[in-house]
DRENSEKE-314494 format. One line per 5 residues: number of its first residue (from 1); for each residue x, y, z of C-alpha. Coordinates in nm, 4 decimals, decimal comma, padded with zeros to 6 digits. Layout:
// residues N
NUM> X:Y:Z | ... .
END
This chain:
// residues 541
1> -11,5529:15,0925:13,2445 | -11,2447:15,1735:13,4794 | -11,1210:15,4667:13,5608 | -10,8513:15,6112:13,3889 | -10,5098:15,5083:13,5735 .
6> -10,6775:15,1953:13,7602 | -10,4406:14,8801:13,7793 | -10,6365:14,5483:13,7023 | -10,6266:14,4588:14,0079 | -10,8168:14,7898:14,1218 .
11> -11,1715:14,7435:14,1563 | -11,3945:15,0021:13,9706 | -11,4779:15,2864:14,2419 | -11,7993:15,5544:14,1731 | -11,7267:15,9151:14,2492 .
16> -11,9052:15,8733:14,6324 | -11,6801:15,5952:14,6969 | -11,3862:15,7508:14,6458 | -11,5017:16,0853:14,8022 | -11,5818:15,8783:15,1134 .
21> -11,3112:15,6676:15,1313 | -11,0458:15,9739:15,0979 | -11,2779:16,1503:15,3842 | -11,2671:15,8368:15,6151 | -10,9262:15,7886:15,6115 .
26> -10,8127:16,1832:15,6620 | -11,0828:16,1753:15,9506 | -10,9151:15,8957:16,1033 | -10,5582:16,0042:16,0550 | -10,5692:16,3950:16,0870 .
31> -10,2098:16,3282:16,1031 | -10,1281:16,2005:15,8296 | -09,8730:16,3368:15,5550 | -09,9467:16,3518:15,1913 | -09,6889:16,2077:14,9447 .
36> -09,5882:16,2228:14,5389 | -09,3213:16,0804:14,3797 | -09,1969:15,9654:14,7295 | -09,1247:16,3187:14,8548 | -09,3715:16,4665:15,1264 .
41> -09,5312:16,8244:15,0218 | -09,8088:16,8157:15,2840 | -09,8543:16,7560:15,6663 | -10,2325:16,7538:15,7024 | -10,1645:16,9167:16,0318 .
46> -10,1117:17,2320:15,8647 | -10,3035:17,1677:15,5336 | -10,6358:17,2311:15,4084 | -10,8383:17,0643:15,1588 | -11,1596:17,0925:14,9462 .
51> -11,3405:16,8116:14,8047 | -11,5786:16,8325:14,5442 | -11,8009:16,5681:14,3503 | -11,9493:16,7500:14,0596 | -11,9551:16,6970:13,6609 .
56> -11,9010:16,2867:13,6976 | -11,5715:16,3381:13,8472 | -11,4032:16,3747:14,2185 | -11,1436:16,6771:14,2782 | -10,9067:16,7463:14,5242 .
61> -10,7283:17,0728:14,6511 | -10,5011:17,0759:14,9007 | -10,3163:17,3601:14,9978 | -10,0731:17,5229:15,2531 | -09,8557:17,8198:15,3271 .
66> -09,5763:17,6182:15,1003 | -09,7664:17,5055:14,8293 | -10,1138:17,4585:14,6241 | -10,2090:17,1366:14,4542 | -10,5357:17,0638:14,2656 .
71> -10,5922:16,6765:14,1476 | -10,8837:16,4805:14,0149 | -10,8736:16,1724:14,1517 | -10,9794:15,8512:13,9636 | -10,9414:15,5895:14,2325 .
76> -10,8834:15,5464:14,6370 | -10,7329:15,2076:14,7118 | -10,5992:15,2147:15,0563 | -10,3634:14,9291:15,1561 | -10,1568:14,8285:15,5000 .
81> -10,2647:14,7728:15,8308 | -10,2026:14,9541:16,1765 | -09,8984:15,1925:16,1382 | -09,8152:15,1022:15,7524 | -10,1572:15,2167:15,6445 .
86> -10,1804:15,3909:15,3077 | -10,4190:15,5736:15,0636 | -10,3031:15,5543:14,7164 | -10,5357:15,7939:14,4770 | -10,5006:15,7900:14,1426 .
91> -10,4699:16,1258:13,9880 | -10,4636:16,3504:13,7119 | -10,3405:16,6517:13,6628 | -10,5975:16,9096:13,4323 | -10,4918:16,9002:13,0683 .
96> -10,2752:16,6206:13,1556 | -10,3455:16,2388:13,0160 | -10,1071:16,0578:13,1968 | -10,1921:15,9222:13,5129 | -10,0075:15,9909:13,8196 .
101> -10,0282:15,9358:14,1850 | -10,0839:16,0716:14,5532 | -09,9992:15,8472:14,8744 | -10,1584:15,9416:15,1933 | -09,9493:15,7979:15,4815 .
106> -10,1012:15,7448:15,8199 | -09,7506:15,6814:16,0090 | -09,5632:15,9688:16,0956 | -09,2286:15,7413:16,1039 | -09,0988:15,9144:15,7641 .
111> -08,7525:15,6863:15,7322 | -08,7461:15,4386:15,4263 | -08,7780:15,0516:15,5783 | -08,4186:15,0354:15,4899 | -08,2980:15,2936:15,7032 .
116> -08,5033:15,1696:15,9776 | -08,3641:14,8263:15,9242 | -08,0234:14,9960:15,9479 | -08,0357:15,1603:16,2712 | -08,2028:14,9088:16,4622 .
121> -07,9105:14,6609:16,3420 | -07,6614:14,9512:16,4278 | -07,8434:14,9851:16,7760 | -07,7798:14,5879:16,8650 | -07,4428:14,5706:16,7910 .
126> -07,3514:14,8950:17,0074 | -07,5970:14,7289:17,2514 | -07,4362:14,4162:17,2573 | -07,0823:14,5909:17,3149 | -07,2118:14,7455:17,5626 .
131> -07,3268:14,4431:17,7401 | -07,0360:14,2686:17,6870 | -06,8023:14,5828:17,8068 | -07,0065:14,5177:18,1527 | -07,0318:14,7221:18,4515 .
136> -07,2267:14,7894:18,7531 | -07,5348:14,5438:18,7402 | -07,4034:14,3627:18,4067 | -07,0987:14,2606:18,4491 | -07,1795:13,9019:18,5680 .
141> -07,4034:13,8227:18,3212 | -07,3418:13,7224:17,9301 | -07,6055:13,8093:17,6533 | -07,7589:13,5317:17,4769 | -07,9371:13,5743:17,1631 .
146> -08,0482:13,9533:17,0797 | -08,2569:13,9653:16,7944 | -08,4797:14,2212:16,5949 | -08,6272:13,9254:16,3964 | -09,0529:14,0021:16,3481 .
151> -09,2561:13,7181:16,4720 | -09,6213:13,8242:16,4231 | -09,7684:13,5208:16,6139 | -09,5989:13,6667:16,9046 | -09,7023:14,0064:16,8577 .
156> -09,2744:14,0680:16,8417 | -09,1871:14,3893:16,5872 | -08,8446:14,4396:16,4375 | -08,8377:14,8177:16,6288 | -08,7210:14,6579:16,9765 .
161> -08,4358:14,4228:17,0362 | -08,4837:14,1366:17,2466 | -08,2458:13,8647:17,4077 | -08,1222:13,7550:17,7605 | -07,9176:13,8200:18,0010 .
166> -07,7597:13,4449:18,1415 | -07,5690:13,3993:18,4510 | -07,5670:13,0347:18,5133 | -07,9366:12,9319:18,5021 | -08,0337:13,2188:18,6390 .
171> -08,1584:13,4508:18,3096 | -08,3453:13,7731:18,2906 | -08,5509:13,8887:17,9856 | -08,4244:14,2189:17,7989 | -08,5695:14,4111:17,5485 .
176> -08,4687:14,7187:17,4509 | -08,5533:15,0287:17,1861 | -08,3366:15,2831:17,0048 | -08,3853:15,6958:17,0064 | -08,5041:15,6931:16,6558 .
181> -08,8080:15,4990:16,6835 | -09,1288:15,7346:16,7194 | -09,2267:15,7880:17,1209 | -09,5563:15,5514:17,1172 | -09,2870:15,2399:17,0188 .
186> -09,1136:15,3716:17,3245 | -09,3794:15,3383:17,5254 | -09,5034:15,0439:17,4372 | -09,1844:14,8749:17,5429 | -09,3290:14,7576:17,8965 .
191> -09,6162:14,5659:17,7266 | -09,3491:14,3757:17,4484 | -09,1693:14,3232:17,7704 | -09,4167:14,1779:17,8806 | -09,4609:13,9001:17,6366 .
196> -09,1087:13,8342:17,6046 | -09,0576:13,7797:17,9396 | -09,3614:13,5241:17,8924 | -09,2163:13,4111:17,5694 | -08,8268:13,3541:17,7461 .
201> -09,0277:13,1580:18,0737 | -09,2640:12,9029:17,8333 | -08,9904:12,7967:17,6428 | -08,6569:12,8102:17,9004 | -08,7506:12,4331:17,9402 .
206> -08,6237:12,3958:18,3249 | -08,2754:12,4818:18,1726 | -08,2848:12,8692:18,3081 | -08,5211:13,0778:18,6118 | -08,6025:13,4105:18,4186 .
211> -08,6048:13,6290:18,7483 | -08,7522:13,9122:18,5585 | -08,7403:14,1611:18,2934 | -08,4708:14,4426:18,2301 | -08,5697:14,7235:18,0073 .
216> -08,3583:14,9615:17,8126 | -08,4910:15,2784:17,6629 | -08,3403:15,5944:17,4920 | -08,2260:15,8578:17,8086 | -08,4933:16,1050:17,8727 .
221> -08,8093:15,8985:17,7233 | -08,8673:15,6882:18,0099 | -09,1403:15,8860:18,1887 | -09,4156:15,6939:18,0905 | -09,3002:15,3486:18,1553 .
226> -09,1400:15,4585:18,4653 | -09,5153:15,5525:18,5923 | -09,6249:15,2149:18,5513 | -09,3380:15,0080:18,6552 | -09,4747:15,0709:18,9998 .
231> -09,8034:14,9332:18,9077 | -09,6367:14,5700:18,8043 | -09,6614:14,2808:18,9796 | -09,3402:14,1981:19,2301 | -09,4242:13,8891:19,3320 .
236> -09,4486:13,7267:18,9419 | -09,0923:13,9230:18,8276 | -08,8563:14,1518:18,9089 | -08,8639:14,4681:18,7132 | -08,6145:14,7085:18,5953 .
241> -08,5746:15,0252:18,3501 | -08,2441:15,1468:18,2079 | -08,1608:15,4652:18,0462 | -07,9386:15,4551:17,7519 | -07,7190:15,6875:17,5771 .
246> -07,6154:15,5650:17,2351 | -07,3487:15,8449:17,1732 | -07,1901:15,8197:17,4379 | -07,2591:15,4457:17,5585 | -07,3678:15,5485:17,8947 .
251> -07,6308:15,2751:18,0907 | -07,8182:15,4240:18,3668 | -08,0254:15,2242:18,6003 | -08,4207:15,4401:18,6596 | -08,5509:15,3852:18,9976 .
256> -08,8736:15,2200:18,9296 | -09,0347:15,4160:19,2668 | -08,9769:15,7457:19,1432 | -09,1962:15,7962:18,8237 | -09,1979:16,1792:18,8311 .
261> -09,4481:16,4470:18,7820 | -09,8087:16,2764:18,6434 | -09,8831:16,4764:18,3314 | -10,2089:16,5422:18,3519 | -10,4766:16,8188:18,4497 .
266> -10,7994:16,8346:18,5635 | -11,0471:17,1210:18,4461 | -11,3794:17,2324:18,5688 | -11,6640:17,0582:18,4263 | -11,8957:17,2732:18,2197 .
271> -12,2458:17,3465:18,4271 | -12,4320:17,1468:18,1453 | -12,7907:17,3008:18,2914 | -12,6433:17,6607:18,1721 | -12,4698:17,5688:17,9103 .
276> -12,7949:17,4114:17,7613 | -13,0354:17,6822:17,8432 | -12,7374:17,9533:17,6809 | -12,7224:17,7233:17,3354 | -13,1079:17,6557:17,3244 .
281> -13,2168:17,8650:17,0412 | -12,8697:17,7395:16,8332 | -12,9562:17,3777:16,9148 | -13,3249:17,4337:16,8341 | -13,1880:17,5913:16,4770 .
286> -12,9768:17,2609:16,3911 | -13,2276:17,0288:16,4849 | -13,5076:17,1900:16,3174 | -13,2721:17,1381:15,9686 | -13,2717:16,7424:16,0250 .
291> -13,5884:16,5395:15,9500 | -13,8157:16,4482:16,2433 | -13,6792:16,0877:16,2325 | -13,3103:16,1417:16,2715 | -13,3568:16,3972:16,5675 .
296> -13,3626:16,0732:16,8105 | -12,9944:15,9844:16,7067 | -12,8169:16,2859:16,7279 | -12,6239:16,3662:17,0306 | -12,5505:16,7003:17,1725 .
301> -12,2369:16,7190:17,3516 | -12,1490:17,0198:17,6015 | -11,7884:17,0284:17,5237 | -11,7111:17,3531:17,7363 | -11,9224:17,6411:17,8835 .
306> -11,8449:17,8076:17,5480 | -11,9264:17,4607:17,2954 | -12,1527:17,2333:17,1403 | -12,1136:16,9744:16,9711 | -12,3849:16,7729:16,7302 .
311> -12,2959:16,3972:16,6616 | -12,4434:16,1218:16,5210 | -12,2577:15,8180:16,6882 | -11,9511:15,9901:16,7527 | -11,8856:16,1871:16,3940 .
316> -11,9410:16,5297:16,4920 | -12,1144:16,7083:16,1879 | -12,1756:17,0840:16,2971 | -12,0941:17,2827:16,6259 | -12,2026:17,5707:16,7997 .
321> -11,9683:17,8019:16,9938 | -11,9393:18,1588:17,1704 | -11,7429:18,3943:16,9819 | -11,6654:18,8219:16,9737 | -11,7838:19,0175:16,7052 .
326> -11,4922:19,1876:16,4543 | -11,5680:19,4820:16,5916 | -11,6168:19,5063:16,9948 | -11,5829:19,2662:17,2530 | -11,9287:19,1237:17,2243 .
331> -11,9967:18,7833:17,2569 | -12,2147:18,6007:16,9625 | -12,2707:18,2439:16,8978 | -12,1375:18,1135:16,5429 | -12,2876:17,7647:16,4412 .
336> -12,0439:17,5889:16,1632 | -12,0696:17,2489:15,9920 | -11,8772:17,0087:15,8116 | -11,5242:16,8894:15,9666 | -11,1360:17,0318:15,9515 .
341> -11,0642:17,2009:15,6759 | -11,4098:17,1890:15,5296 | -11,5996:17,3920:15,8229 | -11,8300:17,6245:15,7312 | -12,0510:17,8792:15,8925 .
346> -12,4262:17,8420:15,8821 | -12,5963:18,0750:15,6689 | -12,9734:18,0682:15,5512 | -12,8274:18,0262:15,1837 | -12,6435:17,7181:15,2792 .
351> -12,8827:17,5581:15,5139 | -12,9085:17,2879:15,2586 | -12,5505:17,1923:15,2433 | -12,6081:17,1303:15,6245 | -12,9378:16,9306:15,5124 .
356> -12,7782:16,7221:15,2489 | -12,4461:16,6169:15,4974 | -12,6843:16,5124:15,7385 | -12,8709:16,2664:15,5070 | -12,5671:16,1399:15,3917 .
361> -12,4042:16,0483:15,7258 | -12,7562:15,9264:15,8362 | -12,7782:15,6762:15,5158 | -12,4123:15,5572:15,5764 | -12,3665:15,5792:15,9220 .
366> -12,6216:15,3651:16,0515 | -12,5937:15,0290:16,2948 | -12,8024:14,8718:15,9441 | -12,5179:15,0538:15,7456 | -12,2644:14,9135:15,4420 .
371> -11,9460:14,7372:15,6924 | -11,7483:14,8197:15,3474 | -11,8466:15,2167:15,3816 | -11,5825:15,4303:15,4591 | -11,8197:15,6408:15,6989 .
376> -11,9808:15,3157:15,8840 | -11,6097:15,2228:15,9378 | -11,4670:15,5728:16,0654 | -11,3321:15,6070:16,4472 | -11,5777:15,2967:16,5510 .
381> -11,4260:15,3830:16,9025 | -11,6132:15,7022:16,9203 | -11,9178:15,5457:16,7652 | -11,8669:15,2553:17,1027 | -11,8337:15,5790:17,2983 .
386> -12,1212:15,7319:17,1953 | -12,3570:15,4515:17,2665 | -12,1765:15,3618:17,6509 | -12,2060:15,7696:17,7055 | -12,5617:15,7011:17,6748 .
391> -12,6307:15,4277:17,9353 | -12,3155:15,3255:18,0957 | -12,4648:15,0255:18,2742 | -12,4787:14,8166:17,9401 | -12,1315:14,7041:18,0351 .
396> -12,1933:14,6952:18,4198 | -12,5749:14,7457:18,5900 | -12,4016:14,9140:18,9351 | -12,2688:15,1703:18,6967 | -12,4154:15,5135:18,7122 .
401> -12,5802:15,6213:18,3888 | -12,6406:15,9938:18,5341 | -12,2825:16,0562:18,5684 | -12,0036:15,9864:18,2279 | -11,8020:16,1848:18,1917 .
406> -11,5096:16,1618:17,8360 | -11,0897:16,1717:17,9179 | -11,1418:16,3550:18,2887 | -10,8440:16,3753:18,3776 | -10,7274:16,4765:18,0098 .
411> -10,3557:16,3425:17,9560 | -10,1219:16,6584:17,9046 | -09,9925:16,6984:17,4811 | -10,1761:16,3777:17,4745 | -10,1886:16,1887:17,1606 .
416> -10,3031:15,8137:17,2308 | -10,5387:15,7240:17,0440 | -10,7764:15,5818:17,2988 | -11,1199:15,7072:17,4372 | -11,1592:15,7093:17,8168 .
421> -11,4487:15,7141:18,0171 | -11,5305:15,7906:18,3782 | -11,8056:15,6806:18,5771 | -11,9183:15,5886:18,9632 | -12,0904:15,2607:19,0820 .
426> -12,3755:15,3063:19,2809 | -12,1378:15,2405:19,5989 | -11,9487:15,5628:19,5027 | -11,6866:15,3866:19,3978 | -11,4560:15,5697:19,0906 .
431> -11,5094:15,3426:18,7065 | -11,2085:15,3676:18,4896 | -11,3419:15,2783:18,1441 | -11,1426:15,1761:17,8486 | -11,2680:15,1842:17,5359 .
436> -11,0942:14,9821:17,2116 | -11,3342:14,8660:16,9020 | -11,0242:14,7037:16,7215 | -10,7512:14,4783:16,8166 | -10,4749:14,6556:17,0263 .
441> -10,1816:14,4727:17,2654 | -10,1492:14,7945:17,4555 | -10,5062:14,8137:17,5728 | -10,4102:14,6734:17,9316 | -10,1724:14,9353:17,9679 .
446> -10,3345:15,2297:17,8282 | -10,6258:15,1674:18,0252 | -10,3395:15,1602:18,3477 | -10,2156:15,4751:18,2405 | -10,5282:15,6665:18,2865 .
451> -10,6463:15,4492:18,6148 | -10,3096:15,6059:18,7949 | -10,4400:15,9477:18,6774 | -10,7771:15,9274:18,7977 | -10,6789:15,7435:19,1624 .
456> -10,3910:16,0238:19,2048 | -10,6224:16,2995:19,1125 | -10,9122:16,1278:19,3798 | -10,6352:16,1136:19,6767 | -10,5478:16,4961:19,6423 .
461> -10,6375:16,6393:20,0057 | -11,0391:16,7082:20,0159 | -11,0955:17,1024:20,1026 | -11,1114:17,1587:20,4803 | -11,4067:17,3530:20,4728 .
466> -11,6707:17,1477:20,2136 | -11,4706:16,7419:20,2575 | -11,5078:16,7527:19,8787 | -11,2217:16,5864:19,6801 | -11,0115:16,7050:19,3993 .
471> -11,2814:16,5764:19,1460 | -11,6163:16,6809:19,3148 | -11,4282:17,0873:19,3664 | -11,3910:17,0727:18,9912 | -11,7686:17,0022:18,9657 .
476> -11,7953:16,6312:18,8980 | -11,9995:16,4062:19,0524 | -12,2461:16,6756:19,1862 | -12,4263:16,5159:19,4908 | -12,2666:16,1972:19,5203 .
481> -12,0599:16,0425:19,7820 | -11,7101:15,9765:19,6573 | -11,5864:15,6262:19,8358 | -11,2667:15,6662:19,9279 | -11,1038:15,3691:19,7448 .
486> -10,9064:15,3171:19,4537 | -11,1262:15,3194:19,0819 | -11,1958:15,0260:18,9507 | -11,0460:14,9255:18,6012 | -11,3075:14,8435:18,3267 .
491> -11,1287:14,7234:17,9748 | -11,4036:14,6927:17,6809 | -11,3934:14,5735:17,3457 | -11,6194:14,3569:17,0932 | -11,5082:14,0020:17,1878 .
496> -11,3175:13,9218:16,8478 | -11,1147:14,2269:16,8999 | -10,9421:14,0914:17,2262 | -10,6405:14,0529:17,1401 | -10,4728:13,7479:17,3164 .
501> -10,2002:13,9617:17,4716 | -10,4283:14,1426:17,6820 | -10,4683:13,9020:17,9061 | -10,0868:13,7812:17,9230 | -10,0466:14,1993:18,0289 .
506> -10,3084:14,1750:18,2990 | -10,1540:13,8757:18,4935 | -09,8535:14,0735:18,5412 | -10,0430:14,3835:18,6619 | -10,0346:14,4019:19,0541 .
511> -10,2766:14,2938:19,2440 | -10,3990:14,6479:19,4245 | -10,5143:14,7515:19,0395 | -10,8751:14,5691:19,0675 | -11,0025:14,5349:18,7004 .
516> -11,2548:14,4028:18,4211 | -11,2236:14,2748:18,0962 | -11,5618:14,2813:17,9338 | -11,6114:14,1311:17,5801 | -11,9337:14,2842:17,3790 .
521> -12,0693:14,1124:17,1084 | -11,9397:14,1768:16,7977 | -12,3311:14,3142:16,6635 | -12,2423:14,6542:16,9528 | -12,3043:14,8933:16,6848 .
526> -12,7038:14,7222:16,7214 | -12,7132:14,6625:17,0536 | -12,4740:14,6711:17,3619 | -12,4516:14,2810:17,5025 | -12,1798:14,1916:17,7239 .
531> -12,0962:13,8183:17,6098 | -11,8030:13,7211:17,8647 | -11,6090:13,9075:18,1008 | -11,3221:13,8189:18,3261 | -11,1728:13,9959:18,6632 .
536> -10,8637:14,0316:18,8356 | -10,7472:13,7342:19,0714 | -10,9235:13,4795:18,7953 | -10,6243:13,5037:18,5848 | -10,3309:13,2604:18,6879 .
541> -09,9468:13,3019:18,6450 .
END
């Protein structure tokens, strides 16, 4: 029998399927906004939830300082794909028959499709007058062509405009992005540059010599494109970045050498050794709740001098940190489980709660596990973490194992997405490590982004009195010898997951970024086996 308020095209769910698959997609998207009706009442920033799966049936509570919602929820289809991804529950309200619905939303871009579609058709005709108008740099040239058209086989959304800029048969490549898209489409404009600039050259036919590419973004978001313009390659194109202001049509050329402040900090590793020793009799608590078997798999993480963290590959189930007591300044250790909203504080009376997560995540989250699950699916980056944080030499055997450390040096308000690692060959030599389990065109780049953080960070002035860098003052690295060269670039994902503009990005990159593409096989979740990899200088134009 369905639930009630399934479609027929639903499939019939059980109470644990829907319970994982609305817990899977929250933990993946903690940012995601709840929707009914089509108006938003919750931002699960600033919400909290309860889930419960008792009596034969699956209830939901959300509530925040606006408003209180409690729904039982028949069904959890989700539907869409990167940034249009969507959980629709099906709902009922108590004492209520009819059957409504809830829409969890993963992308943060609130506008309807049709006002997107608006503005960005607004944006290329004040573009194109813009253009036309000329000026200093433009006036010679005519634009050809500008277009917000999608073309998935090319990887081209409808968020940027793209088109050229002729002057005989001499052409450049221009794509450009209006102040209403969300900031990660902004920045993503150098890699769509990218491949339109290949795009424009493969098909110009010997009829035009695209000299380069000429990017326009929204004035005052160009920070993070600006810091890797430098980083391109200025022998394959020229490269330029414009500042735009749609109110008052106003084009201002960015120089491309000065890419500002780098916003990012470093912060003193955590003496693990202490750290360990201080937790012991926490830890020792925690494990002693899991059965003997499981012990093996779980990891625990030093997160800080004052955390730790219990995972089973990557899902972090229950923590450990240093608190004050309500009534002095003492310190006290306070072990919680459970995730978000649903943390709780370890008691004796609810030691079985802990017991009974545990199982669960151990049944489901296993390399042997359901690929349908909503658990064996969730953050399969941090799960690919996980097992290279254990022995980073799977990927590379002059890696050093003894030294990983996770997102040192940790991008400032960062919100990518991505999992960095950072190592040190056995030569001393800095390992930038990108980590992506699914398909992404701005790997390249993201794995750039944190490459220029780590070199800057390892060129700071060592002290006078100790030689040590920036990195080994900060306690990193303890008792190695730092080379003094630039880090080397490692790019990882499972083979299938490539996606082909990767390597279209990485020709383009200059030459003084030295890097790896590594391709695991697509069983990593078994076993770590690197099935093909390719380096910089193999690639041709």
């Amino acid at each position: 029998m369905k639930p009630p308020g399934n479609s027929s095209a639903e499939p019939t769910q059980s109470i644990e399927q829907i319970a994982a698959a609305l817990e899977g997609f929250l933990a993946e998207h903690p940012r995601a906004i709840v929707a009914e009706d089509g108006k938003v009442l919750f931002d699960m920033r600033a919400t909290k939830y309860s889930l419960a799966t008792e009596h034969g049936r699956c209830t939901l509570q959300l509530w925040s300082e606006e408003r209180n919602i409690v729904r039982r929820v028949n069904a959890a289809i989700e539907r869409g794909a990167l940034r249009d991804r969507m959980l629709r529950l099906t709902t009922q309200r108590f004492g209520q028959t009819r059957p409504g619905s809830l829409d969890l939303l993963a992308d943060r871009d609130r506008r309807t499709p049709t006002t997107r579609e608006a503005t960005r058709v607004r944006y290329v005709k004040v573009l194109e007058r813009v253009m036309l108008r000329g000026g200093e740099g433009w006036g010679e040239w005519t634009s050809d062509g500008f277009r917000t058209a999608m073309d998935l086989e090319k990887s081209f959304g409808p968020a940027y405009a793209r088109g050229s800029l002729v002057h005989g048969q001499q052409a450049w490549a221009v794509i450009a992005v209006n102040a209403e898209e969300t900031q990660a489409t902004i920045d993503g404009i150098l890699t769509l540059g990218v491949l339109w600039l290949a795009h424009c050259r493969e098909n110009a036919g010997g009829r035009r010599l695209y000299c380069g590419l000429r990017m326009i973004v929204p004035r005052g978001m160009a920070t993070l494109t600006a810091s890797r313009l430098p980083w391109m390659n200025a022998d394959a194109a020229q490269w330029e970045l414009w500042e735009f202001d749609e109110k008052t049509e106003e084009m201002e050329q960015r120089d491309v050498a000065d890419h500002g402040n780098l916003k990012t900090r470093l912060i003193h590793a955590a003496n693990e050794e202490a750290a360990r020793e201080r937790f012991a009799e926490a830890a020792a608590r925690v494990m002693a709740l899991l059965p003997e078997a499981m012990r093996s798999e779980v990891e625990q993480k030093i997160r800080s001098g004052s955390e730790m963290a219990f995972l089973l590959h990557g899902v972090e189930f229950a923590r450990v940190r240093m608190g004050y007591t309500g009534q002095s300044f003492n310190r006290v250790q306070e072990i919680t489980f459970g995730a978000g909203a649903n943390e709780t504080p370890l008691t004796d009376k609810n030691a079985g709660e802990l017991r009974e997560l545990v199982a669960r995540l151990f049944e489901r989250r296993s390399a042997s596990g359901d690929k349908r699950d909503a658990l064996y699916r969730m953050q399969p980056e941090r799960w690919l973490e996980s097992e290279l944080r254990r022995d980073v030499s799977l990927i590379d055997a002059h890696l050093d194992a003894a030294h990983v450390y996770t997102q040192v040096p940790a991008f400032a308000a960062s919100d990518r997405g991505m999992l960095d690692l950072l190592s040190v060959d056995r030569d001393g030599r800095l390992a930038v490590i990108e980590l992506k389990a699914d398909e992404d065109l701005h790997l390249a780049l993201q794995g750039l982004d944190y490459w220029v953080r780590v070199r800057w960070h390892h060129q700071q002035n060592p002290d006078a009195a100790s030689g040590l860098g920036e990195f080994q003052r900060h306690g990193y690295f303890a008792g190695v010898r730092l080379a003094e060269g630039a880090p080397r670039l490692y790019l990882v994902a499972p083979a299938l997951r490539v996606h082909p503009a990767t390597e279209v990005v990485l020709r383009y990159l200059s030459p003084r970024v030295e890097w790896e593409l590594v391709a695991l096989d697509e069983r990593w979740r078994k076993q770590i086996k690197v099935v093909w990899r390719k380096r910089s200088g193999e690639l041709k134009q």
